[in-house]
C-alpha positions in Angstrom: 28.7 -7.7 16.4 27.0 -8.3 19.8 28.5 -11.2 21.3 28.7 -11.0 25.6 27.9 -14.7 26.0 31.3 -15.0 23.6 33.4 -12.2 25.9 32.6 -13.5 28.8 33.8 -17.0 28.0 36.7 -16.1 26.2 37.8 -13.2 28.7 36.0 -14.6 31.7 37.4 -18.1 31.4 40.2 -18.2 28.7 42.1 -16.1 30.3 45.7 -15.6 30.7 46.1 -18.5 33.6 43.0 -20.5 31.8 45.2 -23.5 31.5 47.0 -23.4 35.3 43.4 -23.1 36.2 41.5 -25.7 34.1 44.0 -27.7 32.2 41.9 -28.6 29.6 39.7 -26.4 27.6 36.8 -28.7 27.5 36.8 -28.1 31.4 36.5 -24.4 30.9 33.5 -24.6 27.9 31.8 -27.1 31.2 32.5 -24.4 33.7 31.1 -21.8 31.8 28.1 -23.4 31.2 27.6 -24.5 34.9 28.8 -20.8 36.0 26.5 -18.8 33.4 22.9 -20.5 33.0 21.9 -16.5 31.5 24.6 -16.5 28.8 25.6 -20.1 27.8 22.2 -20.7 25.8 23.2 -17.6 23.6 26.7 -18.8 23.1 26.1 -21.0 20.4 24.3 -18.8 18.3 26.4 -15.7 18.6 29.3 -18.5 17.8 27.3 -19.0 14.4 27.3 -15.7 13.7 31.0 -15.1 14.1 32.3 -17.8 12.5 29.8 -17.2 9.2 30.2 -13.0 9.4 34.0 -13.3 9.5 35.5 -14.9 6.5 39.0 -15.6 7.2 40.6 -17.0 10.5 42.7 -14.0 11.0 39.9 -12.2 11.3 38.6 -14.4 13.7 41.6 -14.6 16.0 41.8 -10.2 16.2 38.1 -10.6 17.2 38.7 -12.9 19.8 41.9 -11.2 21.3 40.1 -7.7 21.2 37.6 -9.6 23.2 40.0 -10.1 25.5 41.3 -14.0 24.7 44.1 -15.3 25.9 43.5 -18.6 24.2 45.9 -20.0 21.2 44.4 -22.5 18.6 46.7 -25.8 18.6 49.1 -25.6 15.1 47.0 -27.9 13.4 43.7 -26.2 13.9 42.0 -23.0 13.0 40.0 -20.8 15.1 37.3 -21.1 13.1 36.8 -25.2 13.8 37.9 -24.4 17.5 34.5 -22.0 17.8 32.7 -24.3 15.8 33.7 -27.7 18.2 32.8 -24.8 21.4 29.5 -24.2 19.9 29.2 -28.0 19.7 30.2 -28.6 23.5 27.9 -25.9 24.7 24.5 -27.4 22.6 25.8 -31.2 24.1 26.2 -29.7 27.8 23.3 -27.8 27.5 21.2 -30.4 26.0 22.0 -32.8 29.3 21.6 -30.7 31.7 
């Protein structure tokens, strides 16, 4: 997969001091969309494609990391929901600005 709106956001912006940085990741999805006006309108979509090409959440997570993420889903949520609630963010940001 072809994803650089995807790498740079997850090793751009959630990177290893993301949260001493940000300290929220909603902060960092708003950065990044503010910071990247070429790559957040493509985020979404190569999101989409991630989340439906990838079947399990495992497989998810390895593709993030080998991405370069330093981000870890809360307990109670997969990493498929937290890409799909990102996608969501980006289109609302996006769609107001």
């Amino acid at each position: 997969m072809n994803t650089p709106a995807l790498r740079k956001l997850v090793d751009g912006y959630f990177h290893q001091d993301w949260y001493a940085v940000y300290g929220d990741e909603s902060l960092v999805v708003q950065d990044f969309v503010d910071g990247e006006p070429d790559l957040a309108p493509l985020l979404a979509e190569e999101i989409r494609e991630v989340v439906t090409t990838l079947t399990g959440d495992v497989d998810i997570r390895d593709y993030l990391l080998g991405l370069g993420s330093c981000y870890t889903v809360a307990p109670d949520t997969t990493y498929r929901e937290w890409l799909t609630e990102v996608a969501k963010r980006i289109e609302e940001y996006l769609a107001h600005s």
